[in-house]
C-alpha positions as a printed Julia matrix, in Angstrom:
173×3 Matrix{Float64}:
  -0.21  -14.41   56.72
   0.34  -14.51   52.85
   2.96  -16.48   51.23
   4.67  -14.68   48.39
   7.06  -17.05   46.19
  10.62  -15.56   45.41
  10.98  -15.49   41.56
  14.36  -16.05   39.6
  15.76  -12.83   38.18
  15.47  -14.61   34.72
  11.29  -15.36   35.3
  11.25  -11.92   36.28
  13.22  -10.52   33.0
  11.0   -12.75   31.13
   7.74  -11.33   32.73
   8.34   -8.1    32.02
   9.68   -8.64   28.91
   5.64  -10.06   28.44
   4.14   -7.45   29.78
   5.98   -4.61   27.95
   5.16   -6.21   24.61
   1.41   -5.54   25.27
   1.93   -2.53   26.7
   4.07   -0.64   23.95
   3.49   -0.28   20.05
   4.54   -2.92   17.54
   6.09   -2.17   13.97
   2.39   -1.97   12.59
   1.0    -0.1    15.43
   0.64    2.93   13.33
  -1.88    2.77   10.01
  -1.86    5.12    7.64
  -5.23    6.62    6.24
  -5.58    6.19    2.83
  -8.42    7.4     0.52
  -9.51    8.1    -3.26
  -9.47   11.6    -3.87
 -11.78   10.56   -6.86
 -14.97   10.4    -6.57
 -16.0     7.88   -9.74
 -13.73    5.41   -7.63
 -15.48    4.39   -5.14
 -13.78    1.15   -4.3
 -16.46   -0.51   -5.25
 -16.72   -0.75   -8.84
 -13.77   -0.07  -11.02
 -14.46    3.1   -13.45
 -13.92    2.69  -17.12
 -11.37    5.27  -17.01
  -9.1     2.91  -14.4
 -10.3    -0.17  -16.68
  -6.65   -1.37  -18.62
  -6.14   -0.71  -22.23
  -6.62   -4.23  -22.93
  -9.9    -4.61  -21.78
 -11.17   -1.14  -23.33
 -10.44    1.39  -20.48
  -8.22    4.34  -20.41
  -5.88    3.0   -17.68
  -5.68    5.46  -15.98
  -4.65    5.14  -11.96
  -7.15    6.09   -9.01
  -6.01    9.83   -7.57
  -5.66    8.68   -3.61
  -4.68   10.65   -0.49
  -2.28    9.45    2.13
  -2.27   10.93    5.27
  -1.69   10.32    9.15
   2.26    9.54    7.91
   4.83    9.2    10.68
   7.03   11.71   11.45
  10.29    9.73   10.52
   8.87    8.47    7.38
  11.33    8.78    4.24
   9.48    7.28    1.47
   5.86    5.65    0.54
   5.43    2.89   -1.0
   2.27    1.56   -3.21
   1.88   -1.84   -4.26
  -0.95   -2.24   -6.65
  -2.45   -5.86   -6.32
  -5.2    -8.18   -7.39
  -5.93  -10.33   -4.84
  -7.68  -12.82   -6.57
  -4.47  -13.29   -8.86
  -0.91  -13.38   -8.32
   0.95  -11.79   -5.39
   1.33   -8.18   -3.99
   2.23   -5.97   -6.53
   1.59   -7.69   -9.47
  -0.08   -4.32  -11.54
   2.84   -2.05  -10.64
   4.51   -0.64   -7.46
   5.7     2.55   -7.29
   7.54    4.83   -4.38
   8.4     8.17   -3.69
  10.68   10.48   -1.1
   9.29   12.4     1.31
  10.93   14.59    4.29
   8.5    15.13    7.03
   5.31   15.37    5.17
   2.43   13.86    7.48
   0.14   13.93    4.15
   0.92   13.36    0.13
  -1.34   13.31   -2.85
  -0.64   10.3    -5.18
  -1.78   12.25   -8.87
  -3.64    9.67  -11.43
  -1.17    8.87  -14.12
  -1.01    6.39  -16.98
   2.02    6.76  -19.36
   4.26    8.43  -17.2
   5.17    7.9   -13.51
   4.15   11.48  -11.37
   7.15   13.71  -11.02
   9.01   12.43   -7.8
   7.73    9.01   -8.09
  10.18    5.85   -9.16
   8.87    2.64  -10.29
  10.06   -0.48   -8.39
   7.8    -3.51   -9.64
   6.65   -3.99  -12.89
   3.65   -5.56  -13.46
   2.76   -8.74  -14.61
   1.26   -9.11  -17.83
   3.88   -8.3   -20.58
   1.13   -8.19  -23.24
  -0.37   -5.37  -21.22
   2.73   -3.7   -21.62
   3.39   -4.05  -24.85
   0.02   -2.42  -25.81
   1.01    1.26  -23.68
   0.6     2.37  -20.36
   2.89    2.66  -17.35
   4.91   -0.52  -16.75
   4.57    0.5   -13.42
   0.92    0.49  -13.08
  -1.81   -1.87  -15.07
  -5.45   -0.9   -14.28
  -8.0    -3.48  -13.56
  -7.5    -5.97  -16.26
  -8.94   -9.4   -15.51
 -11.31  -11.05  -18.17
 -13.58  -12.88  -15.54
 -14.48   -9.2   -14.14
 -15.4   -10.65  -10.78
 -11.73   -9.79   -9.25
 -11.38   -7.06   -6.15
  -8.22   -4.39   -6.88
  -6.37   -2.98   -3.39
  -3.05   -0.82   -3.08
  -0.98   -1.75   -0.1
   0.46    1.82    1.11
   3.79    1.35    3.41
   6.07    4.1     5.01
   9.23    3.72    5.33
  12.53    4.83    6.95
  15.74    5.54    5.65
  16.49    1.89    6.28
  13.58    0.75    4.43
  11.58   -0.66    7.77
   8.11   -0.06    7.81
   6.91    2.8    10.62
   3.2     2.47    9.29
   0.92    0.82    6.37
  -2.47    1.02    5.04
  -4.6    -0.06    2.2
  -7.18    0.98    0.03
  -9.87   -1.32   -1.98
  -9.49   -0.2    -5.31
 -13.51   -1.9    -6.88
 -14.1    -4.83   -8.21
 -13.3    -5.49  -11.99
């Protein structure tokens, strides 16, 4: 004969509380596939067209792909970063509507933000704006050229909660 322990309702709640966590999808569960649509960026090595003004280069932004976007998704979200300096964001984030779309093309753009797309973070260097360019987007910019370029890529809901994210290494500059 076994002996099987009587558990308190609240160990029991608290169990399966556990258990569900592992067994369902978190926040994050869903990642969005994001790609250049470009082929002379090939996240390795930044193109002198993406290069910043300041450093010679056109500016210009990679053309990238987002697809695999959740149903309830609102608006997307890219955060242009150089991870070996600053925080998230720091050359430019932009975002744009959507209404059920489970793909989008982000155009390349330099002066102007693509039609339907709002700027929401400047980027960091000022000088860089003062010379031209979007002050939503800086290309590739750093004077040790030995830094690595990524956009973050979040979708969001109407209440600005994040259903799914990706990212997408821009090349080293």
């Amino acid at each position: 004969m076994f002996y099987i322990p009587k558990f308190s309702a609240t160990f029991t709640i608290i169990f399966l509380v556990i258990i569900s966590c592992f067994s369902t999808n978190s926040a994050f569960s869903d990642t969005l596939k994001v790609q250049h649509l470009d082929a002379s960026w090939d996240g390795k090595t930044i193109p002198k067209n993406g290069v910043c003004l300041r450093r010679g280069g056109e500016g210009f932004s990679p053309e990238i792909g987002i697809s695999m976007i959740p149903e309830k998704t609102r608006s997307i979200r890219l955060m242009f970063t150089d991870l070996d300096f600053g925080k998230e964001g720091g050359h430019g984030g932009i975002e744009t509507k959507i209404n059920g779309e489970s793909e989008i093309t982000v155009p390349s753009f330099r002066d102007n933000l693509p039609n339907g797309f709002k700027g929401i973070k400047k980027h960091h260097c000022k000088k860089c704006r003062e010379i031209g360019g979007s002050h939503y987007y800086n290309g590739p910019c750093s004077p040790q050229k030995k830094h690595t370029y990524e956009v973050f890529v979040y979708a969001l809901d109407n209440n600005g909660k994040t259903l799914a994210k990706g990212s997408l290494v821009l090349g080293k500059y």
